[in-house]
N, C-alpha and C positions, 0 to 999 in steps of 0.2 A: 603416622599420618603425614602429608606430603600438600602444602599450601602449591595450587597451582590454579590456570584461570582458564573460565572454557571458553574454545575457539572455532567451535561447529559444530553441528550435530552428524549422529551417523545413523541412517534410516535403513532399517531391516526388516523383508517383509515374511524373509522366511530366518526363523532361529529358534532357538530349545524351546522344549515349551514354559522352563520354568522361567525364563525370561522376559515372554510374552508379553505386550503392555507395557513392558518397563521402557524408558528413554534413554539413549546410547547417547551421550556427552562426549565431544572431543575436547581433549584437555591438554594442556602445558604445561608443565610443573615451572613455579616460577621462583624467586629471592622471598625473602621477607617485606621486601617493598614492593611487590608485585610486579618486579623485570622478568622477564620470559625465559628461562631454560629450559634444556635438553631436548628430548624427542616429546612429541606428540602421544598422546594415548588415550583410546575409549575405556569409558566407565560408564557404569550403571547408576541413574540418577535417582536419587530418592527423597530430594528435597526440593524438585523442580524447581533448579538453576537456568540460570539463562546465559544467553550468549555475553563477554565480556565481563560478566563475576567473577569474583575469585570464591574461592570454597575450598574446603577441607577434604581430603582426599582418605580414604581407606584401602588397602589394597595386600596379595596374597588369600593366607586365610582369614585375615582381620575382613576382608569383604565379604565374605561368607558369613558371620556371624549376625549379621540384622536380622529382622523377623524375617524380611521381604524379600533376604538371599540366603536363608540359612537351606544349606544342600544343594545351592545352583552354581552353576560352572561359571563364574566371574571371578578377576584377579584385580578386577579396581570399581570402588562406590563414592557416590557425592554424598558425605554426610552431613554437611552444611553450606552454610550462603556467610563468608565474613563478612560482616559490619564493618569493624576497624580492628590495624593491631598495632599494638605495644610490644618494642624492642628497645631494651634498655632504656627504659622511662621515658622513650618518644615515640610519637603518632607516628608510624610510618606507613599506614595506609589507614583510609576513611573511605565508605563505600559513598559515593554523591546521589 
């Protein structure tokens, strides 16, 4: 899994059908303190995140295995919304 924070959405009004309905998330993979790295990337939402969260990323075949993509063609999912995290016994990020 891959802490990163989503930074827009991406609207599709034609794609698979097993995809249908699902919410295309653009994301950032980011530090442990929530600084921004690397390239940008869509994921498939399933925890209906919002812009400016950080969240838990799945991706490859680990994205495929939820009930909601098991057999669908994705290579990244939102599987949470962080609260806070602890790195080496400090708060480094609190969601406000």
């Amino acid at each position: 899994m891959l802490i990163a924070r989503v930074v827009g959405t991406a609207i599709s009004t034609i794609k698979d059908e097993k995809v249908q309905g699902r919410k295309l998330l653009v994301l950032k993979q980011t530090d442990p303190t929530g600084k921004l790295i690397g390239k940008p990337f869509v994921a498939v939402d399933l925890v209906d995140a919002g812009e400016g969260e950080l969240v838990l990323t799945g991706h490859g075949s680990s994205a495929r295995q939820t009930n909601l993509t098991k057999d669908c063609p994705v290579d990244a999912v939102v599987v949470a919304v962080i609260d806070h995290l602890n790195v080496d016994d400090k708060v480094v990020f609190r969601k406000e």
